[in-house]
N, C-alpha and C positions, 0 to 999 in steps of 0.2 A: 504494500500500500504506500501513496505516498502524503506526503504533509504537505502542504499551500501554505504562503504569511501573503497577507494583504497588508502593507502600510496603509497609511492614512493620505497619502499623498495618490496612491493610486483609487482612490475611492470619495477623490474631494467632493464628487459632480455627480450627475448622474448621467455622465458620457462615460466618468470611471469605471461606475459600478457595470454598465454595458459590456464596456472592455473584458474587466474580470470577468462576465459570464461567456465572451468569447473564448476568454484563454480555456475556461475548465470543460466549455463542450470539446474541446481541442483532446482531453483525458475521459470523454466518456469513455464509459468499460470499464474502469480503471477503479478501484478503493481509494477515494478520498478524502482526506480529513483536511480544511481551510480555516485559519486562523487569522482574523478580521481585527485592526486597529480601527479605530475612532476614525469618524472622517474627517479630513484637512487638516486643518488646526483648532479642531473641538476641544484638545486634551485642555490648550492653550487658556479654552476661551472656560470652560470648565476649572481652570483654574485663579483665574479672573472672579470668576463667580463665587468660588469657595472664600478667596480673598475679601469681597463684598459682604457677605454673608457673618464672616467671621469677625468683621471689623465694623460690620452696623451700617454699611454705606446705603447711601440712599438710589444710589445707582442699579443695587437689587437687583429688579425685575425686570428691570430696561435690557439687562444684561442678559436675562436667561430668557426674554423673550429674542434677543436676535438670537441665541442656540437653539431653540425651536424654530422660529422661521429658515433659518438658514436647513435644515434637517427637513421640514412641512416642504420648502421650494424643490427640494431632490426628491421629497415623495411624490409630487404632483408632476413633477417631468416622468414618472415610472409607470404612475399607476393611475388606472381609472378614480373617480372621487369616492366609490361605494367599494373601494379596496380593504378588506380586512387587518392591511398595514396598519393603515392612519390610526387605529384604535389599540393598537401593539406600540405603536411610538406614544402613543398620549398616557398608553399604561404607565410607561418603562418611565416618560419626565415625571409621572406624578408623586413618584418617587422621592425627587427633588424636593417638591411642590410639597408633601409631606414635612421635609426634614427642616426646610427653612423656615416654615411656621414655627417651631419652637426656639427656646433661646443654643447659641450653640454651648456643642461638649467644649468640656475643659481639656480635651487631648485635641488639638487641632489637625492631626496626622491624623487620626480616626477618620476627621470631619473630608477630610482629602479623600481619601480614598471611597466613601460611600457617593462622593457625589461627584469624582473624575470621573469612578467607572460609569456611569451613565451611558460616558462618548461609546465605547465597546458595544454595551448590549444595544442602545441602539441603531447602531451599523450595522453590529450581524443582524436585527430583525429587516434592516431593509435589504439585505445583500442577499439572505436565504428567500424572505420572500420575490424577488426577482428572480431568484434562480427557480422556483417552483413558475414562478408565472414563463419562465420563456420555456418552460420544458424539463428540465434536469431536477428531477425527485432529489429535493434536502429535505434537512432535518436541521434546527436549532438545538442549538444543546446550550445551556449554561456550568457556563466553567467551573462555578465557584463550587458546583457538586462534587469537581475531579480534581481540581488540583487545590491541596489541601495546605494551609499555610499553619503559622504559626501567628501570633498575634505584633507584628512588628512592623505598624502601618506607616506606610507611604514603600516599605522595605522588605516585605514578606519572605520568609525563608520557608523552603518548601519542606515537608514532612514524605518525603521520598516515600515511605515504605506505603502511608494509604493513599498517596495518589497513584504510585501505580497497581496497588488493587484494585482501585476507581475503577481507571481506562482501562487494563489490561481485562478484568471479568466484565466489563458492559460496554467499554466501544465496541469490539468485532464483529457484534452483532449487528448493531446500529448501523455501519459500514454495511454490513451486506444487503441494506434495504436504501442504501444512496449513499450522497455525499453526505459529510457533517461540516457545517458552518457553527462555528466559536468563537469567545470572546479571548485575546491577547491579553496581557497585562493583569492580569485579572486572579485572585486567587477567594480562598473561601476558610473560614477559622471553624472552628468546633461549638462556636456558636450561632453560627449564621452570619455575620459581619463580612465584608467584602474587606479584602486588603487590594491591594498593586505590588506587582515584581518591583518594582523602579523602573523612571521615566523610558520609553523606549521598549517596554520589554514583552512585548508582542512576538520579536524571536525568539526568546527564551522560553515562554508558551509553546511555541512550535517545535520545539526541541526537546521538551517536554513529553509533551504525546508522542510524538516519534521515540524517543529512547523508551520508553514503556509500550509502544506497539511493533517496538522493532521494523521499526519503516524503511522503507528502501531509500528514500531520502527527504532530504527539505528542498525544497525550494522558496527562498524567501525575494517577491516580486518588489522592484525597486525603482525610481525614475532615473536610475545611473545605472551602464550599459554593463556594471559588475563592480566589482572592487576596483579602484582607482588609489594612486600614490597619493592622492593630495584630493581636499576638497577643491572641486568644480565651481565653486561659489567666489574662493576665493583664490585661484591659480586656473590661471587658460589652457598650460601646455601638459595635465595632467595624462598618465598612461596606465591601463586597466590593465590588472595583472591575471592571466586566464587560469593559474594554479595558485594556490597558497595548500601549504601545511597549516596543520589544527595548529602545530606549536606557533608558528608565522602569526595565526590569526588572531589566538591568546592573545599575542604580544602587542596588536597594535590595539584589541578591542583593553586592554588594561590600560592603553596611555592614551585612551579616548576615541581613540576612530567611532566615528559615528552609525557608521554603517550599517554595526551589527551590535547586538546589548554582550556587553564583556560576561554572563552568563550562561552567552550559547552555547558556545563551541562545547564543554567538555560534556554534557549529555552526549553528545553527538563521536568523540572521542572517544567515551567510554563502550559506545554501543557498535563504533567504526560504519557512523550511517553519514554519507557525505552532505555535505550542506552546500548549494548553489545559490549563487544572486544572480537575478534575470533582470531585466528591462521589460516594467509592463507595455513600455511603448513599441517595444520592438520583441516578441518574447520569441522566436523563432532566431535568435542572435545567441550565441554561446552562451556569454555570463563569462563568472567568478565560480569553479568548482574549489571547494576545501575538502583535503580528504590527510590520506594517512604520511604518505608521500606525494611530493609536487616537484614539477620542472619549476623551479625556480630563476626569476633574470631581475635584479635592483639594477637596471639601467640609470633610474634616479631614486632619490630618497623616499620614504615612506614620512609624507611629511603631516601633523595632526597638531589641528590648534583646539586649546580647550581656551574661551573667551571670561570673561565674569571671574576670575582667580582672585583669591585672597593670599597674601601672604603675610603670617605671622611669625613675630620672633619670639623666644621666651626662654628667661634667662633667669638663675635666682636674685633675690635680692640683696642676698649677702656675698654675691658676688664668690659664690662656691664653683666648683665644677660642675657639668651638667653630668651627672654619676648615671647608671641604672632603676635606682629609684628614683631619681626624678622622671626619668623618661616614662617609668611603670606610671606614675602619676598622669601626666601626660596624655600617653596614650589608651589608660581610662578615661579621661575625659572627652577624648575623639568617638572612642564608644560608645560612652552612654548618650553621645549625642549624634549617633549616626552622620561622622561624621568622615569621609574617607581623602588619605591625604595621599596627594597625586606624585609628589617629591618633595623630600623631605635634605636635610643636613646641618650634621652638627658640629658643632665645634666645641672649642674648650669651656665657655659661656656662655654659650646660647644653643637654642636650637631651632630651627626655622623650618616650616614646612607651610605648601602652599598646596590649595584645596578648592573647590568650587564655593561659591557666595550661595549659602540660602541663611537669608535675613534671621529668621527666627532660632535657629539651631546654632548661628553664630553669639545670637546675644546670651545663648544659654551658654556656650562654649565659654565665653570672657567671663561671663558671673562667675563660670568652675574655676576658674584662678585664682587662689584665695592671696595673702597679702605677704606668702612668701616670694612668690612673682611677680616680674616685672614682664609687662606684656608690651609690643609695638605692630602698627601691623599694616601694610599697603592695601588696597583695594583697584576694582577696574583695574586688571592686570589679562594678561596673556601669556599662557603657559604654550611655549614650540617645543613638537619632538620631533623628533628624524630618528630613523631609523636606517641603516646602511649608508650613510651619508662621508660626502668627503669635503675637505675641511673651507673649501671654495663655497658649499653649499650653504655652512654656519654663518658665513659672512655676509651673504648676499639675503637672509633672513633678517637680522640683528643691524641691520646698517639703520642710521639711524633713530634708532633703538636705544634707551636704557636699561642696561642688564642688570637686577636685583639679584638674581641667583643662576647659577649653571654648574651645569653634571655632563662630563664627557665621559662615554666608556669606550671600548674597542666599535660595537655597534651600534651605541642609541647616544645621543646628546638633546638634553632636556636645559631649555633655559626659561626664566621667567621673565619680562619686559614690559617695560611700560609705554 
């Protein structure tokens, strides 16, 4: 059987959602399981709205009515007006419409993830209902019955052994009576609560079901023609690499590459089920195959910007060494505040590491410093890696540039800049 991932970029419209139903008539005959991200940029605007919500804005409703109309506009390009949809989508907001009538929880990661996942379910209700309407027998399933989390919102860590009891004893079946359309990102606690993998992680989902149904592969459809050295967004003369190794892929999805959630690959590793990026624009074009071994060529570097970086220093105040126990300190408090640090380096009095900016986990971070430390810390930064790089390449990045931190090694150099 194989696994489908739907971004949200190829199902912004309802020329997307078309598209998609052309690629999968393309694998009729076939066991299908399709894993559906939000569409466009709903996660975005869903998060906007939790923002609102949380902070008493008056902007509210204004907000979650453009995420319905925008969702209403692509049902009415789909479907007739006595479509069984439209009353499937007004279910699935009313949800929302429910939670923000009361005052909000005191976990705000809770508040996140009940009313991000919205975008997922639904998407897959209009993605599966299209595929029934032009012909191809689906099925909706909701995820949060299978993949089983742990309670660690906005962050879910997966309980491996009952999710794949889940899929393994009740998808097969389901499969043999059609395709299955599912929700990405999405997981499910022991008490009913929805969590999130972390932002992005609509491939990890899909890596998911396949290592538990032992899939013959992923295919995760993409608006880039496969894996590329460098964002497209931000470099013109970038070049798609047609192999990588799992170890390869690890390495760029840990220093950021975006392309794929740094939690795919090793389901997929461990179970040696290859993973492909296509072009939903073009899907009859190769791709990006990742597998056990690869023809590998770094003609240029593997270059990955993470934007929004904080960089903090912290040093004691008695002006001691930065020993082991300080750092145990430390790196408890990056913990308890989910907080993951991208390069780090220490010296004799300080130690410095830089991370991505989320507002709220960082003011919790600074409170955990109690009055033994001295803290300092830059903001609006830019974290460059490269990867295979030669020493021409570090310069023609950094020109112009101030450099707060860098790390050279044989193959990777990580600098921070402002």
């Amino acid at each position: 059987m194989l696994v489908f991932k739907f971004g949200g970029a190829s199902v912004k419209d309802a020329a997307g959602v078309i598209n998609l139903s052309n690629i999968v008539k393309k694998y009729e005959g076939q066991k299908l399981l399709i894993v559906v991200s939000a569409m466009g940029k709903t996660t975005n605007a869903l998060e906007k709205l939790t923002k609102a919500y949380i902070n008493g804005s008056r902007d509210l409703h204004t907000v979650f009515d453009e995420i319905k109309d925008y969702h209403y506009n692509i049902v009415k390009e789909l479907f007739a007006p006595n479509h069984p949809v439209y009353n499937e989508v007004a279910n699935t907001f009313v949800e929302i419409d429910w939670m923000i009538e009361d005052e909000p929880h005191a976990d705000h990661d809770f508040i996140y993830d009940q009313i991000v996942s919205i975008g997922e379910l639904v998407s897959t209700r209009i993605v599966a209902a299209y595929l029934n309407q032009t012909g191809i027998k689906t099925q909706w399933l909701d995820v949060r019955g299978y993949v089983h989390t742990d309670n660690n919102y906005r962050e879910g860590n997966v309980n491996w052994d009952r999710t794949r009891a889940s899929i393994s004893q009740e998808i097969p079946a389901l499969l043999d009576n059609g395709i299955v359309v599912t929700q990405g990102f999405l997981g499910g606690t022991s008490e009913n609560f929805t969590t999130t993998l972390g932002r992005e992680g609509s491939d990890y989902t899909a890596s998911i079901f396949a290592s538990c149904l032992n899939a013959e592969s992923v295919t995760t459809w993409k608006d880039v023609p496969g894996i590329l050295n460098a964002d497209p967004k931000h470099f013109a003369d970038t070049v798609k690499f047609n192999e990588l190794t799992y170890a390869e892929a690890i390495e760029m999805t840990y220093y950021g590459a975006s392309v794929i959630h740094p939690k795919t690959i090793k389901p997929l590793q461990n179970a040696k089920i290859p993973l492909l990026v296509k072009s939903f624009n073009d899907p009859s074009a190769e791709g990006t195959i990742i597998k056990e071994t690869a023809d590998m060529h770094f003609d240029k570097p593997v270059i990955i910007l993470k934007q929004n970086q904080v960089l903090l220093s912290i040093s004691a105040r008695d002006y001691s060494f930065i020993s082991e126990i300080h750092l145990s300190e430390i790196f408890n408090l990056f913990a308890q505040n989910n907080i993951k640090a991208n390069v780090m380096q220490t010296s004799a009095l300080s130690f410095s590491v830089c991370f991505d900016l989320n507002p709220e986990r960082f003011e919790k971070l600074l409170a955990g410093f109690n009055q033994n430390y001295k803290v300092k810390y830059n903001s609006e930064l830019t974290l460059i890696t490269l990867r295979h790089y030669k020493l021409y390449d570090l310069k023609g990045l950094v020109e112009n540039r101030s450099i707060l931190l860098e790390q050279v090694s044989r193959n990777t150099a990580q600098m921070v800049v402002k």
